[in-house]
C-alpha positions in Angstrom: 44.5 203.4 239.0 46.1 206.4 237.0 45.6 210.0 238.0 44.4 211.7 234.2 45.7 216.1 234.4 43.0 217.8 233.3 45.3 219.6 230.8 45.0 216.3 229.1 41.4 216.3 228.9 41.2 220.0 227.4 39.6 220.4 224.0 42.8 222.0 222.5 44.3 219.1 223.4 42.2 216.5 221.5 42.1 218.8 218.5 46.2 218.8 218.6 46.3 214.6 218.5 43.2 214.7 216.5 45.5 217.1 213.8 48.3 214.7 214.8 47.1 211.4 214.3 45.4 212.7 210.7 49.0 213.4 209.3 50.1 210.0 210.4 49.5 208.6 206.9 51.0 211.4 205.4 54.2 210.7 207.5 54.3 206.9 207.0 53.6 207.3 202.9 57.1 210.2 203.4 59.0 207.2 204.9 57.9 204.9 203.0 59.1 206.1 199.7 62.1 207.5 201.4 62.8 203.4 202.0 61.9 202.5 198.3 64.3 205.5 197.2 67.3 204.5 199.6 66.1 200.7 198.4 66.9 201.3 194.6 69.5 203.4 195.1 71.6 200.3 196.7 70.0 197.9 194.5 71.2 200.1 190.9 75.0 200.6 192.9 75.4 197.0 193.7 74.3 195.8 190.0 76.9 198.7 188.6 78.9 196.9 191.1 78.4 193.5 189.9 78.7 195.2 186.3 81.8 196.5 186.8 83.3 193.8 188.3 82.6 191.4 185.8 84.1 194.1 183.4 87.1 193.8 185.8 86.8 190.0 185.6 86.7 190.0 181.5 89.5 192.0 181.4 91.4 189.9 183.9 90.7 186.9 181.9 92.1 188.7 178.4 95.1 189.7 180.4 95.8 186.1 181.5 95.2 184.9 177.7 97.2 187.6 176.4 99.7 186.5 179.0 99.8 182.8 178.5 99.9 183.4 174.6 103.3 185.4 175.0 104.8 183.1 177.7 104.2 180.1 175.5 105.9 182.3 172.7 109.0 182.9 174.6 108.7 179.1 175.6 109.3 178.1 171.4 111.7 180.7 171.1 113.8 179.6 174.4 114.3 176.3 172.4 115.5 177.6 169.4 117.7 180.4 170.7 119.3 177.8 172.4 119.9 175.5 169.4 121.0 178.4 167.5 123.8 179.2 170.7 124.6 175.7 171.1 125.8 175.4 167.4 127.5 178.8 167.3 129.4 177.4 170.7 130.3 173.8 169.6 133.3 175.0 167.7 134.2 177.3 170.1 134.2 174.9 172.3 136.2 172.4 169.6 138.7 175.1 169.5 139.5 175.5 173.5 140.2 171.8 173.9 142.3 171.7 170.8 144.5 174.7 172.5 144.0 172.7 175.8 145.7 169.4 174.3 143.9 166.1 173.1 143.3 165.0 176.7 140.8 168.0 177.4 143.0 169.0 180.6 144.1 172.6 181.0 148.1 173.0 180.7 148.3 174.5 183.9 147.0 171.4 186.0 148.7 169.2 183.6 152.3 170.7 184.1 154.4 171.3 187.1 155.2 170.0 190.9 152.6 169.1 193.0 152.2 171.3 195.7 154.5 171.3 198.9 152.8 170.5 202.2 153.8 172.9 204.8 154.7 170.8 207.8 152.6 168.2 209.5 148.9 168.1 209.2 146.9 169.8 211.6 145.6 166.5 212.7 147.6 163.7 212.8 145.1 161.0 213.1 143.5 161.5 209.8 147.1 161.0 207.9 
């Protein structure tokens, strides 16, 4: 068995759990709309959460648009640019091989000695 003080059984004693236990449902209704406060307060941040990142999203998705629009752009342009420099080189190109020769080779490979060798190879085996 227990030993009960008799400082526990005093009146002024019952009277301070009696005050105690009558605040109880004060406390408990403080915390609980303490929780429901804290609640919403996470609920509205994670929807301006969501909100904002499907603004993020939206404007991901224009960027890639807008990016794929001017790729493809520069993709038409590529082949006409190059059409445009391929006919501005074609006579340019005429006019080296005419200064070339008719066979297409460069005068300085066409004309001269071939090149001395310098001795023996390095490796005899492969001559």
């Amino acid at each position: 068995m227990h030993r009960v003080d008799t400082v526990g059984n005093s009146p002024g004693v019952r009277r301070e759990l009696t005050e105690g236990i009558g605040s109880l449902p004060g406390w408990h209704k403080g915390v609980h709309q303490k929780k429901t406060e804290t609640h919403r307060k996470i609920i509205g941040g994670s929807r301006k959460a969501c909100q904002d990142s499907d603004d993020a999203v939206g404007s991901r998705r224009k960027f890639a648009k807008r990016f794929a629009e001017r790729i493809g752009k520069l993709a038409r342009n590529t082949k006409g640019d190059r059409w445009k420099k391929d006919r501005r080189t074609y006579p340019k190109m005429l006019e080296a091989v005419g200064l070339c020769g008719k066979s297409g080779q460069r005068p300085a490979l066409s004309a001269g000695k071939p090149p001395r060798s310098m001795g023996e190879p390095p490796v005899s085996e492969f001559s």
